[in-house]
C-alpha positions as semicolon CSV with decimal commas, in nm:
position;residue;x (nm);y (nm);z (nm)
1;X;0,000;0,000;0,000
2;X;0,079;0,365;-0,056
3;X;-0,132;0,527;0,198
4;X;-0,057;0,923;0,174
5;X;0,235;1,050;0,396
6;X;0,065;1,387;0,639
7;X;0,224;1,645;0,407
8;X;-0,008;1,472;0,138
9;X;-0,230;1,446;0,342
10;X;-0,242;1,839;0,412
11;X;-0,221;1,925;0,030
12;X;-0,534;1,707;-0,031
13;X;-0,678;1,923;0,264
14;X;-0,568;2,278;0,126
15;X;-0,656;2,163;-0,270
16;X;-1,062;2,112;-0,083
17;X;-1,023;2,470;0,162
18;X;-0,984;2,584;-0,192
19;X;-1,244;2,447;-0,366
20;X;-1,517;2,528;-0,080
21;X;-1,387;2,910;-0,102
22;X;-1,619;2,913;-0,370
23;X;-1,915;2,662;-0,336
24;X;-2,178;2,527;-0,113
25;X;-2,093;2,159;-0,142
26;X;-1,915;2,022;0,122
27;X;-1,602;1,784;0,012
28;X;-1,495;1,507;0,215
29;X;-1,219;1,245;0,130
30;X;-1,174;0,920;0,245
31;X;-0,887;0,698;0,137
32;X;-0,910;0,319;0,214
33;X;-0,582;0,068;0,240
34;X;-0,853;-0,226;0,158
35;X;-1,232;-0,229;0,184
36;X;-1,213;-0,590;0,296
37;X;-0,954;-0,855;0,429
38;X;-1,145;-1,086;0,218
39;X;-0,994;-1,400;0,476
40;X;-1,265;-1,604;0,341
41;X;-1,143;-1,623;-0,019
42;X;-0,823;-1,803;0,002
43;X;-0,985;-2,107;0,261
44;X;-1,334;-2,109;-0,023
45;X;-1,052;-2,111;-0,276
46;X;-0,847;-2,393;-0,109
47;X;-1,176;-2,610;-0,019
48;X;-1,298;-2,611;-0,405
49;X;-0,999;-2,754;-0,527
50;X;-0,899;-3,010;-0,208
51;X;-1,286;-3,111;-0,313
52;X;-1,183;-3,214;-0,669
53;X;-0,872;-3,419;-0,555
54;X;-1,066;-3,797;-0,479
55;X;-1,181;-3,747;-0,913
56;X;-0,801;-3,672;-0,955
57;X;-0,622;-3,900;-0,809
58;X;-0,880;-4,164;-0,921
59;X;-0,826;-4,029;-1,308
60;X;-0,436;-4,054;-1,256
61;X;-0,366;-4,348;-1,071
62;X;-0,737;-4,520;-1,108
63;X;-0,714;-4,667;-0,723
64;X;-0,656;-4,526;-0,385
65;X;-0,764;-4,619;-0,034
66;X;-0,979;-4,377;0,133
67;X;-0,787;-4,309;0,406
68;X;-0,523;-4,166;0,177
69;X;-0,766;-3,955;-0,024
70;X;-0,891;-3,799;0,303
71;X;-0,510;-3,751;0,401
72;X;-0,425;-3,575;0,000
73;X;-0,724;-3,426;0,039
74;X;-0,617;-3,225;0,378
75;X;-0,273;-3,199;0,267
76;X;-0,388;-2,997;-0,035
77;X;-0,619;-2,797;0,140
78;X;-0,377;-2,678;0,406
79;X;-0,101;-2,616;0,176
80;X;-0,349;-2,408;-0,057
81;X;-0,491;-2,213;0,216
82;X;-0,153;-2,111;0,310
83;X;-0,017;-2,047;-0,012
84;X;-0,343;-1,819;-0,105
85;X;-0,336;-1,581;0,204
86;X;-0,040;-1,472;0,024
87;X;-0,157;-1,079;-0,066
88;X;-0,022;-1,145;-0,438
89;X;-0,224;-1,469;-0,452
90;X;-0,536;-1,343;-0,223
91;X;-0,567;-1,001;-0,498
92;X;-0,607;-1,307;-0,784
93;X;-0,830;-1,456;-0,638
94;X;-1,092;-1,269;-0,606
95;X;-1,345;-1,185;-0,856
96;X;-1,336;-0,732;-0,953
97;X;-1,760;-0,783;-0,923
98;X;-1,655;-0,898;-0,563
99;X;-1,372;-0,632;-0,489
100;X;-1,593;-0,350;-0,641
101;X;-1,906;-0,448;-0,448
102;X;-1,708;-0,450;-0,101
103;X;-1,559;-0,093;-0,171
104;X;-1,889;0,023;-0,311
105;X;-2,030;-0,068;0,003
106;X;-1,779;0,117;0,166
107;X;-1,795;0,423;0,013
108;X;-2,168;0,420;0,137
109;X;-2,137;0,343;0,511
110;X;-1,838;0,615;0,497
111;X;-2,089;0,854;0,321
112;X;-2,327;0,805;0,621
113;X;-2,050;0,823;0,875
114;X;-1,905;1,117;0,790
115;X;-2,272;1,292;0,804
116;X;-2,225;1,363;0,448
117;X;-2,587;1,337;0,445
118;X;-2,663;1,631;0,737
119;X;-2,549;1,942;0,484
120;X;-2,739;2,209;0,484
121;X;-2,913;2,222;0,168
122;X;-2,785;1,850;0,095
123;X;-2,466;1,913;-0,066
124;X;-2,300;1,676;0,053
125;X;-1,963;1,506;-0,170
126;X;-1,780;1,185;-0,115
127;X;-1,470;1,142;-0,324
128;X;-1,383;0,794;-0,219
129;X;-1,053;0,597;-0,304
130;X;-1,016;0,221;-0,159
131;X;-0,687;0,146;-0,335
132;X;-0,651;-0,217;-0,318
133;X;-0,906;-0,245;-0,522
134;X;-0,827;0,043;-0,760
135;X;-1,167;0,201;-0,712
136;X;-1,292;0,539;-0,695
137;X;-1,614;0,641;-0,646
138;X;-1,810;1,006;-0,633
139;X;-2,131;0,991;-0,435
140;X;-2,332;1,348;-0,437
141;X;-2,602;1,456;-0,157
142;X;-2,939;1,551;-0,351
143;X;-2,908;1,926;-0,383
144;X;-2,581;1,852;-0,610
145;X;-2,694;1,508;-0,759
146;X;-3,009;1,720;-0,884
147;X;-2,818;1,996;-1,059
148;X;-2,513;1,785;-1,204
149;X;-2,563;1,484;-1,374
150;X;-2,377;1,161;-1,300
151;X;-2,205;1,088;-1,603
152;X;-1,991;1,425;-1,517
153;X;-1,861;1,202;-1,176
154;X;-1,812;0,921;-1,406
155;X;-1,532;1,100;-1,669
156;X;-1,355;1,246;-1,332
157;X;-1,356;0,914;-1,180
158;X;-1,231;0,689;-1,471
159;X;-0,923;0,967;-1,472
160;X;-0,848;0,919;-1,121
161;X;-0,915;0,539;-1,155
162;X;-0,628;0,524;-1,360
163;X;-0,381;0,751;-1,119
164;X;-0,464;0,540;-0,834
165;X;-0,397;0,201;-1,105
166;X;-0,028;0,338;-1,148
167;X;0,022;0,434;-0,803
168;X;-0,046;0,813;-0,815
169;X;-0,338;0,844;-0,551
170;X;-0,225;1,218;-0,405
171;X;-0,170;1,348;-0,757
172;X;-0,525;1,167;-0,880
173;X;-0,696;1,342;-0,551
174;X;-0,557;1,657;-0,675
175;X;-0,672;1,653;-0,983
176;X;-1,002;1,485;-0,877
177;X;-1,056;1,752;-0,643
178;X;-0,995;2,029;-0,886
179;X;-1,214;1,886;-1,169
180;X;-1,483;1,864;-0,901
181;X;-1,455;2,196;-0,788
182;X;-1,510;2,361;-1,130
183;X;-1,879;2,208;-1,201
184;X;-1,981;2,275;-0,836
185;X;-1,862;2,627;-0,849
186;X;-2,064;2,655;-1,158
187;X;-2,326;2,482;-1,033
188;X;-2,361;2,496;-0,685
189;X;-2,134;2,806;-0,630
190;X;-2,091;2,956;-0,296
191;X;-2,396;3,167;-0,101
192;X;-2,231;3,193;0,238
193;X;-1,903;3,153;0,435
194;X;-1,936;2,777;0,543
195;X;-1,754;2,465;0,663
196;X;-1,989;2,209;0,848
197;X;-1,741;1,958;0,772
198;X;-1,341;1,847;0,811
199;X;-1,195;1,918;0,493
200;X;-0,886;1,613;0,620
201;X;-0,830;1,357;0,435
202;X;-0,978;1,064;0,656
203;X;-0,773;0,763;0,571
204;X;-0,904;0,424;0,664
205;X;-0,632;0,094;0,755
């Protein structure tokens, strides 16, 4: 993992102070190491293929007793399980519907948790990041959702998709933030002097 260093940390911070100079949304970031430990895969991985050893062995060598199946059988399964908690192995594993559902998921529990949902006049914006997974995701509070249609998200997100893909997650929240910042000052530009929320970066293990 690259998890941002403080003094990225505070640039993400000043790039939003910026942004909200001149807007009523209220930005929050949240930066995830992994949306999920995802312990289950490698054993579900290891007991699928221990299952197919007894048709195996009994292709290859056409007899064995069952005492020794049950023994290859746990000697397979171990060794798998093992071998697949490996991170490298464990990433392989798992399906991207799986890994994109878990950070989605995420990326709505943090929206509620960080009372994203509380703005006044529900302007509420999640920039989310879970980089494990190498997924973004922009999730807008109805009074922004309303005025600025989804498929603008979408173009910033597949940009900052790919920044976070080669390893660039402070320079993708930059630019994320930035890109963000000129359609809500256009469209939901500033009325009042406010800051209901922390404009940190809240990074998650």
């Amino acid at each position: 993992m690259t998890l941002l260093t403080e003094s990225e940390q505070q640039q993400v911070a000043e790039a939003i102070d910026r942004v909200e100079l001149h807007t009523d949304a209220e930005l929050v970031t949240v930066l995830a190491g992994q949306a999920d430990d995802y312990r289950y895969i490698p054993l579900l991985w290891a007991s699928l293929i221990a299952l197919l050893v007894p048709g195996a062995v009994v292709f290859f060598t056409q007899w064995l007793s069952a005492g020794y199946m049950l023994i290859a059988q746990w000697a397979v399964f171990i060794v798998l399980a093992l071998l697949f908690r490996i991170p490298a192995m464990t990433t392989r594993l798992i399906p991207k519907t799986v890994r994109y559902w878990r950070a989605s998921n995420l990326a709505r529990r943090q929206f509620i948790e960080q009372n994203l949902h509380h703005t006044d006049g529900e302007t509420g914006i999640l920039i989310f990041v879970s980089e494990a997974e190498h997924y973004v995701e922009i999730l807008a509070d109805r009074g922004i959702s309303s005025r600025i249609d989804n498929a603008v998200w979408e173009s910033i997100v597949a940009r900052f998709t790919a920044d976070v893909r080669n390893g660039q997650v402070l320079q993708g929240f930059l630019h994320c933030i930035e890109a963000c910042g000129e359609h809500l000052q256009r469209e939901v530009p500033a009325t009042h002097e406010r800051n209901e929320l922390s404009n940190r970066l809240v990074v998650l293990p």
